[in-house]
C-alpha positions in Angstrom: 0.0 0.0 0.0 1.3 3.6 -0.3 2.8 5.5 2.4 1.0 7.5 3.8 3.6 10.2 4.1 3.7 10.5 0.4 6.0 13.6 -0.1 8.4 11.9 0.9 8.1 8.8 -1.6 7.7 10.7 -4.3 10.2 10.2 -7.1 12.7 12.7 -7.9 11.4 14.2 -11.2 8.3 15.1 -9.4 8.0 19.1 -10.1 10.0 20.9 -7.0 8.2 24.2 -6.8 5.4 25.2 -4.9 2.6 23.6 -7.2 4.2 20.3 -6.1 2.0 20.2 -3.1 -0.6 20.6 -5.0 0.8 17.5 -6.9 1.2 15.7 -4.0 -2.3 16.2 -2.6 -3.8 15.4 -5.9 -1.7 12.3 -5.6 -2.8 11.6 -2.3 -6.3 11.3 -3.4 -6.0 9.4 -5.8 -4.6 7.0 -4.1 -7.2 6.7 -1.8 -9.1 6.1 -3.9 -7.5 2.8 -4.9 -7.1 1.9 -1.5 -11.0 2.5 -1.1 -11.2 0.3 -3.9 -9.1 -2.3 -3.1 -11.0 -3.0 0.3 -14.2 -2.6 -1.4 -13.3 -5.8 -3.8 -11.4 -7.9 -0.9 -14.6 -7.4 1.4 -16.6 -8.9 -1.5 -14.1 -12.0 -2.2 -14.0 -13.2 1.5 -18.0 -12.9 1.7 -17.8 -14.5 -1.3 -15.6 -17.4 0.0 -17.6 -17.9 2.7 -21.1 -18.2 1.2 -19.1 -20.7 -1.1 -17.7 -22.7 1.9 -21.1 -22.8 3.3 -23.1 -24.1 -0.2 -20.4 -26.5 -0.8 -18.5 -27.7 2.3 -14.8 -26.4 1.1 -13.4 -23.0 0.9 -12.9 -21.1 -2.8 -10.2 -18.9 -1.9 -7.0 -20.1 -0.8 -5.1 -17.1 -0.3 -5.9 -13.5 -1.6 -2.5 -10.5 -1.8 -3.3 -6.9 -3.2 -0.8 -4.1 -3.7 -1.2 -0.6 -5.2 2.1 0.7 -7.3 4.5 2.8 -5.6 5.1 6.2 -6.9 8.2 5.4 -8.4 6.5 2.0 -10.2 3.4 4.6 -11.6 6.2 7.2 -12.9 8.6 3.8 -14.5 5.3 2.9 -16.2 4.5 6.6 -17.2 7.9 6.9 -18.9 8.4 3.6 -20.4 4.7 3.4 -22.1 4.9 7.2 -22.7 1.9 7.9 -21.1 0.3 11.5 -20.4 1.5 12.6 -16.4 -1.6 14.0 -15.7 -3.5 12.8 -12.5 -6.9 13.8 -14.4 -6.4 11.6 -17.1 -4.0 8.7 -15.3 -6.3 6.6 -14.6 -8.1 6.0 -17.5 -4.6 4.6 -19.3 -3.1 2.9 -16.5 -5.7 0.2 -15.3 -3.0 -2.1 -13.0 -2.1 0.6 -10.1 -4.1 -1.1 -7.7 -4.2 -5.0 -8.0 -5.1 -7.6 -6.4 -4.6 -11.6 -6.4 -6.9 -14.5 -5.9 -5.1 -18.0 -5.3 -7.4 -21.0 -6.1 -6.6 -24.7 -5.4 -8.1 -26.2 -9.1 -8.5 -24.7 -12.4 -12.7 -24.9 -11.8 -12.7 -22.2 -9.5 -10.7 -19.7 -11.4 -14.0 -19.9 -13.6 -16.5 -20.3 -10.1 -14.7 -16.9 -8.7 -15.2 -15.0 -12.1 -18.5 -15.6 -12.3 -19.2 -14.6 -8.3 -17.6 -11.1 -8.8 -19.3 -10.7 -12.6 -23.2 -11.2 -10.7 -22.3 -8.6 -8.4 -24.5 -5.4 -9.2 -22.1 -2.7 -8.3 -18.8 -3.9 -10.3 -18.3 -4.2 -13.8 -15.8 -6.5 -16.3 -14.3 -3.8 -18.6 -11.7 -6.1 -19.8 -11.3 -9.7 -19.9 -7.8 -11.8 -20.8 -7.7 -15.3 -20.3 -4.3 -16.4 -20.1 -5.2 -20.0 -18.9 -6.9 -20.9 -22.2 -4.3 -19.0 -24.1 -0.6 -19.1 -22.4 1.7 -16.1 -23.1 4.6 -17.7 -25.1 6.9 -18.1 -21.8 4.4 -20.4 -20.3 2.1 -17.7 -18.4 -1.2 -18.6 -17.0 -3.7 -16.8 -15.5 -6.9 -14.8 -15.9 -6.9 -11.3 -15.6 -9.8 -9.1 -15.1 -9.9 -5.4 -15.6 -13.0 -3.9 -13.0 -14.7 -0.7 -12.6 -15.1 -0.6 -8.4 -17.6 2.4 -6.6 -15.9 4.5 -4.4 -18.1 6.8 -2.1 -17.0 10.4 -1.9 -18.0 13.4 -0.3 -18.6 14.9 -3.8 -20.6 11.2 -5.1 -19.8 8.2 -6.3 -16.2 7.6 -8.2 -15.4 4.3 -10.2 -12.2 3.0 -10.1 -10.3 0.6 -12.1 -8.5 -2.3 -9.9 -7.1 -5.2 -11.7 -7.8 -8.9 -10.7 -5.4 -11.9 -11.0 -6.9 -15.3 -10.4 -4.7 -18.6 -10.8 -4.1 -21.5 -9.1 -1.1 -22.4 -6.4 0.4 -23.9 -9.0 0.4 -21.2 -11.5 1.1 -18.8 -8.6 4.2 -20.7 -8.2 5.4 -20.7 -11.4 5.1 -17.1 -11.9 6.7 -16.2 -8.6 10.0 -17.8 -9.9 9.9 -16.5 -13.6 8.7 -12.8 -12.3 11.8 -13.6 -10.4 14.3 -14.4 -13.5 12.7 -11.4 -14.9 13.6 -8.9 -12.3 17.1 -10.3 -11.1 20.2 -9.0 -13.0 23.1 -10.3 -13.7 21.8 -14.2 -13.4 24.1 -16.7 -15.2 22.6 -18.8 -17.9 19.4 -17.0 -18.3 17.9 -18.0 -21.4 18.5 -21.4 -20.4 16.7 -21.0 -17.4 14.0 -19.2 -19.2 13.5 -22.3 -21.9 13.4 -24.6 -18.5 10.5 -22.6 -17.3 8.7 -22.6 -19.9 9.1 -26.7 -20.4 7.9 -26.7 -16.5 5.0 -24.4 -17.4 3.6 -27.2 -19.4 4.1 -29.5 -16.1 2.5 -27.0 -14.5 -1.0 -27.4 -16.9 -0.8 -31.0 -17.0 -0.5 -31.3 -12.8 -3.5 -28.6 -12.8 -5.6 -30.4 -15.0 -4.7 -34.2 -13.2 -5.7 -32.5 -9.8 -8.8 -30.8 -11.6 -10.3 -34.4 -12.4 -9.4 -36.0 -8.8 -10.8 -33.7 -7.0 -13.8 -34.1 -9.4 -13.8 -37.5 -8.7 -13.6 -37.3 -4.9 -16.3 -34.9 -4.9 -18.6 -36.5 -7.4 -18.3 -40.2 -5.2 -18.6 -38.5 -2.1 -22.3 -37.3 -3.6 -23.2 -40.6 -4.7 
C-alpha cells in the first residue's frame, strides 16, 4: 500500500516548486481512492468465499495479496509506455495501479470466482484476458480481469479501475519464480533457465488439470 507520508516517496522528477504540493495532494487522493477500492473488492471475495464454503463444504479462496504501485512504479510505467503525467487523465490509461490476487486450489474455480464477482451489481468486467486458455509464449497462466469498483466520496460516487489476478497455487508458483528471473540482473545462464521454465509451465498445466479431475472424482463419489 502507499505510504501515507507521500512527499516523501515521491520520485525525484516530481516538479520541485510550490505547485508540487498541490501534486502531492492530488496524488494523495488518488490513491485513496484505490485503496478505497481495493478493500471494497477484498470485502466482496471473502463474503464470497464464505457463502461458497457454506453451499459447498470447502473454501474457494485459498489465499488473496493486493498491492497498489508505488510512486516510483506509476512514474517507470509513465515513462516507459509514454503515457500523459496528468492525474486527471491517469487513470483512465493505467488500469493495474491497484491490483489484487486470488489464489485458487483447481483450475474450476478460477471460472466459479469469475462468475461470483461478474453477478455482483455494483462492479463491472471492462476487460477480460484469459491467459489459462491461451498461455503467453513463456508459459504464463492466468486470468486477468480489468473492474470498474464504486468508491463513495464526499462529492458522489467515483469508479475506479483495480485489476484482478486469479490462478491457481500452481500457476502462482510458477510465476513467482519467472517474475523472479525477470527482475534479477546479472543471473548466469538466463535464457537457459527461461526455456526450462517454460518446459515446466507445461508440467505446470498437465499437474493442474490431473488434480482438476481428482478432486472431481472425490467430490462427485462422495455425492453418490
Amino acid at each position: 500500500m502507499a505510504n501515507e507520508n507521500i512527499s516523501q516517496n515521491l520520485p525525484a522528477q516530481f516538479p520541485n516548486d510550490p505547485t508540487s504540493l498541490k501534486a502531492i495532494d492530488q496524488f494523495r487522493a488518488l490513491m485513496l481512492n484505490y485503496r478505497s477500492a481495493v478493500q471494497v473488492v477484498e470485502t466482496k471475495i471473502h463474503y464470497l468465499d464464505q457463502e461458497y464454503q457454506i453451499q459447498n463444504g470447502h473454501t474457494l479462496v485459498d489465499s488473496l495479496q493486493s498491492r497498489i504501485k508505488s510512486p516510483e512504479s506509476i512514474l517507470e510505467k509513465v515513462q516507459r509506455k509514454q503515457l500523459d503525467f496528468n492525474f486527471e487523465t491517469l487513470p483512465g490509461q493505467m488500469h493495474d495501479i491497484a491490483g489484487i490476487r486470488i489464489i485458487v486450489r483447481f483450475e474450476d474455480d478460477i471460472l466459479s470466482m469469475e462468475r461470483r464477482l461478474e453477478k455482483q451489481p455494483d462492479i463491472r468486467v471492462l476487460k477480460r484476458k484469459d491467459y489459462v486458455a491461451n498461455p503467453k509464449p513463456n508459459g504464463y497462466r492466468s486470468l486477468h480481469l480489468i473492474l470498474a469498483v464504486p468508491v463513495f466520496l464526499a462529492a458522489g460516487m467515483k469508479e475506479v479501475t483495480v485489476e484482478v489476478q486469479i490462478r491457481t497455487i500452481a500457476m502462482n508458483f510458477w510465476a513467482s519464480l519467472e517474475h523472479e528471473l525477470s527482475y534479477k540482473k546479472n543471473v548466469k545462464h538466463q535464457d537457459e533457465l527461461r526455456r526450462e521454465l517454460v518446459a515446466k509451465a507445461e508440467l505446470v498445466r498437465q499437474l493442474d488439470e490431473d488434480m482438476n479431475g481428482i478432486k472431481n472424482q472425490i467430490r462427485a463419489e462422495e455425492n453418490i
